[in-house]
N, C-alpha and C positions, 0 to 999 in steps of 0.2 A: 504493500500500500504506500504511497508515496503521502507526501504532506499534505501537500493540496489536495489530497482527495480524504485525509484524515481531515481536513478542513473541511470540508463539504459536507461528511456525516457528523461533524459537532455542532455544525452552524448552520444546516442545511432544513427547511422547513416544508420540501415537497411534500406534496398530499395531505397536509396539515388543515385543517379552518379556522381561521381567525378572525372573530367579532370585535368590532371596535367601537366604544363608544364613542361618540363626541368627535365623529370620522369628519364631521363636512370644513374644519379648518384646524390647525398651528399642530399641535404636536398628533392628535390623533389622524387626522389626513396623510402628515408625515411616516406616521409607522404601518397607517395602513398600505400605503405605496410601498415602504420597505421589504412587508411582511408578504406582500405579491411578488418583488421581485427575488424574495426569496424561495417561493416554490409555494406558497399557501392559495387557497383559496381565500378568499377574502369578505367578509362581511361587515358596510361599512352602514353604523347607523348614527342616526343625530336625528334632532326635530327638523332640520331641513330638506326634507327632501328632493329637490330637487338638485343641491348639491351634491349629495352623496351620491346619486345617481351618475349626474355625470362624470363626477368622481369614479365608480367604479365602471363606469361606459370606457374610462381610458387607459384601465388597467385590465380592460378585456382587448381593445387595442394592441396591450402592449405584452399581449399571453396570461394575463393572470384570471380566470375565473371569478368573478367576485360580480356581488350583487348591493346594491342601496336599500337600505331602510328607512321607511320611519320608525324612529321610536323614542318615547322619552322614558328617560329613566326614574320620574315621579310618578309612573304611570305602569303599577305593575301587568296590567294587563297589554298593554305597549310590547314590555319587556316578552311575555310571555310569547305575544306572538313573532316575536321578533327571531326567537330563540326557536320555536318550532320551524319558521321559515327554513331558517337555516339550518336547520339538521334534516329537513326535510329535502332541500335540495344538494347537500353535501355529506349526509350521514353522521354526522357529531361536530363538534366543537372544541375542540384541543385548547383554544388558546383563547383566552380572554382580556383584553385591554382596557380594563375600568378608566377611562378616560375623561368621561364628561364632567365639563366645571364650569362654574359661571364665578365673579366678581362685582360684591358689592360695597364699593368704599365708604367708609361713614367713621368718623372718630366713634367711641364708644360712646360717650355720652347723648350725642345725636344719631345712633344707630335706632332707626324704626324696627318695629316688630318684623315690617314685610322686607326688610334687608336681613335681617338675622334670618330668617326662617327659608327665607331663599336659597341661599347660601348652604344653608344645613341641611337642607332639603336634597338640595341635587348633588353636593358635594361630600355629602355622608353618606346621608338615608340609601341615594342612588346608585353607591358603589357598594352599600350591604344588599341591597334589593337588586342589581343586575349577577351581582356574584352570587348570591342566595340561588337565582333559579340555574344559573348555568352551571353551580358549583354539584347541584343535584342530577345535574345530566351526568355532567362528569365522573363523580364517584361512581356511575352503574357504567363508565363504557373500560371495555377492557384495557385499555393504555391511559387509562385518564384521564389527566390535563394539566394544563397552568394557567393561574391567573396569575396577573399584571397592574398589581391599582397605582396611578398616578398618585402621589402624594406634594410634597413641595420640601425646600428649607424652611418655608416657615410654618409648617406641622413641628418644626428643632427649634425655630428661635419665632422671637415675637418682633416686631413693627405695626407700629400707629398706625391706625385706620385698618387695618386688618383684625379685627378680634372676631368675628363670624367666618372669614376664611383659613386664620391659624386654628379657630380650635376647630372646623372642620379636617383639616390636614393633619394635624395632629392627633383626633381621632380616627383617620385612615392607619394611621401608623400603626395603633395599637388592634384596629378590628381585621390586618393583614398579621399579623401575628397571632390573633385568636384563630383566625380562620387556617390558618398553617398548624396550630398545632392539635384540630380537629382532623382537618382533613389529608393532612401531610401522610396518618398511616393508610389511608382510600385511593394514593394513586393522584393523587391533587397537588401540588405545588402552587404556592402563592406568596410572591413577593413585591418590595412597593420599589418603584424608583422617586425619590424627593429633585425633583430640577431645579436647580437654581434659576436664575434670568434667562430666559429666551422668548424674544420676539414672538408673541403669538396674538390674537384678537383680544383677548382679555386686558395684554397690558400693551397693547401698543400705540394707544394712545400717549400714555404716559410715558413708555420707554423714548419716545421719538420725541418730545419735549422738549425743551431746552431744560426744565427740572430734572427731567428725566434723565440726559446724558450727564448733564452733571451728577446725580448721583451714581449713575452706575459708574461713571468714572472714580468716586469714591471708592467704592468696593475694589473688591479681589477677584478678579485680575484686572478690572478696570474695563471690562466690556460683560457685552453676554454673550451666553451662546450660542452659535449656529444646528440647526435641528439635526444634522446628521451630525452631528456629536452624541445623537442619543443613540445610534444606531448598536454600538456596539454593546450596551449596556441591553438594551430592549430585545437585539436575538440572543445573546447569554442567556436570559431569565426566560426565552420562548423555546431554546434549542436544545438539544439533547446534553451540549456544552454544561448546561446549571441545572442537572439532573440530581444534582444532589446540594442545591442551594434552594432552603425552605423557610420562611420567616425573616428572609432579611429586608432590608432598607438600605438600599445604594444610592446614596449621593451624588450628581451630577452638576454640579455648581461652580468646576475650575476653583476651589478653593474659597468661595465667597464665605464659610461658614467658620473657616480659620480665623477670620479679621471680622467677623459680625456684620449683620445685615442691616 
């Protein structure tokens, strides 16, 4: 066996199907392309659909099988059909990418009910409630599966105007380690990755700023990240490579969490 072909079966995802939350922009679009041009089948859902469609119209262009969803993930019956579709066209679900998130800014003191509950709702509730039913497919199919919940650095550290998105992230971190050490002996793997700064819808408002640069010039390393910087971290924890990585939380931040956020 030469290397590159030991490469190939540790990192390689043919025949795989991968669902992805929160597929129709920034990080989740990103790994759903990735997770196609790795050899999966692809299923890409968000409330938009008309994105995700065309989203996956151009990863059948370009060889990948993959189909668009709607679905939201406060919306367990959304979920459920979402998850039949797709095992109904690809025969299971290997891989799951708890992705979906929203951001709502407000100091704490003038944080409203309907910004907390928002927040908590899609960026919690939705990654216990998409992983809840897919995690139950999974434990009955004979290879498994892995999830994948999107977490942040600041589920680790805190910053102002975030208190409904840190302690949603922050309880990602700990409900990917309950759920690993349930279902870890069923054939299940589930681990989070925390990203530091990267350009995505949620903050690119902000990051594009003249605030914004200035601060992330503050930080470590003095920019953010580009999204295929998550590449390598995201088929680790999908590919047969992190087969024996269960419960963890890998940071991808270039070091921003060494010098505080």
């Amino acid at each position: 066996m030469t290397f590159a072909s030991k490469l190939s079966d540790m990192f390689g995802l043919d025949g795989k199907t991968a669902l992805v939350t929160g597929a129709s922009s920034g990080i989740g679009e990103h790994a759903a392309r990735l997770f196609g041009l790795a050899g999966c089948n692809v299923v890409l859902t968000a409330r938009r659909l008309e994105k995700v469609r065309s989203i996956a119209s151009e990863l059948e262009s370009d060889g990948a099988s993959s189909i668009g969803f709607e679905m939201d993930v406060n919306d367990r019956g959304s979920v459920e059909r979402a998850v039949a579709t797709a095992t109904e066209r690809f025969g299971s679900i290997d891989i799951l990418l708890n992705n979906a998130g929203i951001a709502r800014t407000e100091r704490f003191l003038e944080m409203s009910e309907q910004q907390w509950k928002e927040v908590i709702d899609t960026n919690l509730s939705g990654v216990w409630r998409v992983g809840q039913i897919a995690g139950r497919l999974m434990v009955q199919q004979p290879e498994g599966g892995c999830i994948i919940n999107i977490a942040s650095i600041l589920g680790m550290a805190v910053q102002r105007r975030q208190a409904n998105y840190s302690s949603a992230k922050s309880a990602v971190i700990q409900l990917t380690r309950t759920m690993a050490l349930e279902l870890g002996t069923k054939g299940v793997r589930i681990n989070a990755i925390a990203p530091g700064y990267f350009l995505t819808d949620i903050n690119q408002e902000f990051l594009t700023s003249d605030v914004g640069r200035e601060y992330l010039g503050s930080l470590f390393p003095g920019r953010a990240g580009t999204l295929d910087e998550l590449d390598g971290v995201l088929l680790l924890l999908a590919a047969q490579a992190g087969s024996y990585i269960n419960g963890s939380v890998i940071t991808v931040d270039g070091g921003t969490l060494l010098a505080g956020v």
